[in-house]
N, C-alpha and C positions, 0 to 999 in steps of 0.2 A: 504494500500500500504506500501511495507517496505520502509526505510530511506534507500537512495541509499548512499554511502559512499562519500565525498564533499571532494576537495582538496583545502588548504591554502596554499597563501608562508608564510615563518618564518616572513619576513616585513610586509605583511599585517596584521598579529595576533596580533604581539609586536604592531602597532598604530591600532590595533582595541579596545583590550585587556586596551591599555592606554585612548582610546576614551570613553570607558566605566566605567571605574574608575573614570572617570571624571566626566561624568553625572551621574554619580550614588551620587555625592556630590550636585547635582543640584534640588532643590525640584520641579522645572519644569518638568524634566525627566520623561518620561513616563517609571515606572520601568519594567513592563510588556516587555514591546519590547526589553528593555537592556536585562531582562532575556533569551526571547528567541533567541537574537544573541551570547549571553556567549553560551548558551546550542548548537546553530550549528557552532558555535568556536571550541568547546572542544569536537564534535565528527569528529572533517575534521581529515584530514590526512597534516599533516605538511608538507612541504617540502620547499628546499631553493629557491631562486626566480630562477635559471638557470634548476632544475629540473621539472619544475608545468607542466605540457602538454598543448599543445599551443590551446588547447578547450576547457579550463576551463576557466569561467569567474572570473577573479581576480579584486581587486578595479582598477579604473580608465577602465575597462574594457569598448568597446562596443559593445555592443548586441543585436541582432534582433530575434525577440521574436515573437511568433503568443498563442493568445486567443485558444485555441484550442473549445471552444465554439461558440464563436461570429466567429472567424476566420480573427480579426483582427490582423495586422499585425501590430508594433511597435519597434521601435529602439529605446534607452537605452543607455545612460553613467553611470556606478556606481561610486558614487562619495562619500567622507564625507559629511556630515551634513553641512559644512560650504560651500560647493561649490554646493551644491545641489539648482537647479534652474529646473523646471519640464517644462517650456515654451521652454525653449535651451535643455528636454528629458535629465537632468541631474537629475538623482535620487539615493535621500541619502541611502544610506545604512539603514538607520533607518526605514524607509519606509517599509512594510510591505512585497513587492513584491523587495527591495532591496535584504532584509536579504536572501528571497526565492532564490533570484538569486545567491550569493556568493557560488563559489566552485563547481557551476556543469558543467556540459561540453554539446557539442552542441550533439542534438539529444534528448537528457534528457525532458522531461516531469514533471512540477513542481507543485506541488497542494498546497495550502496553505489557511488556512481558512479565509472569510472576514464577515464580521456580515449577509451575506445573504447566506451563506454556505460554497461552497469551490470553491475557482477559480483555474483554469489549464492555464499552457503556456507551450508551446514547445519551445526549445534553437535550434532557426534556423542557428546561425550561429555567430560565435566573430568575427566582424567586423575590432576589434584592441585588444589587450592583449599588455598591456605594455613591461611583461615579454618576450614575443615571441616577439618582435617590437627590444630589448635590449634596455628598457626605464626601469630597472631598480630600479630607484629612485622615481620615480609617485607612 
């Protein structure tokens, strides 16, 4: 499947980008997964937080999500790493199906590999987008 092109805003990158700097000094840091969120950082498409289109899931995002397998349905906060709680369906960025989620937009189909193959989710719907809400600052 090709990489579908992913949209960032500039504030998300600047505290992703500095989130990752950070753990990369951490010898806990799983460096594998910092790698793979630099790498779908540095192929989004930038834009400032009043241009993102209001279907893109951005941090602080919520999103409703289906397995396209199982045909589970799931809802979703993306969040940092420090406010990451999976019981209150707050999930960090770092998280494997986090990273998958950053920058695509509803309708999108997302594959991502897990040690048993490859998992799919369809983007049912952004629930809340900060940017689109003019929550700006989150």
């Amino acid at each position: 499947m090709a990489e579908r092109n992913i949209h960032i805003t500039q504030f998300d990158m600047d505290r992703l980008v500095e989130l990752i700097d950070g753990l990369r000094l951490s010898s806990k840091a799983n460096q594998a997964n910092l790698d793979l969120l630099e790498k779908e950082l540095y192929r989004a498409v930038v834009v400032d937080s009043k241009d993102i289109p209001q279907d893109v899931v951005t941090m602080n995002s919520k999103v409703g999500i289906t397995d396209t397998e199982s045909g589970e349905a799931m809802t979703y906060t993306l969040v940092f790493p420090s406010a990451a709680n999976i019981s209150e369906n707050k999930l960090s960025i770092l998280a494997p199906l986090g990273m998958a989620l950053l920058g695509y937009r509803r309708g999108d189909i997302i594959q991502w590999p897990v040690p048993s193959g490859v998992r799919k989710v369809r983007v049912d719907e952004i629930i809340y987008q900060p940017e689109a809400a003019g929550d700006y600052h989150l």
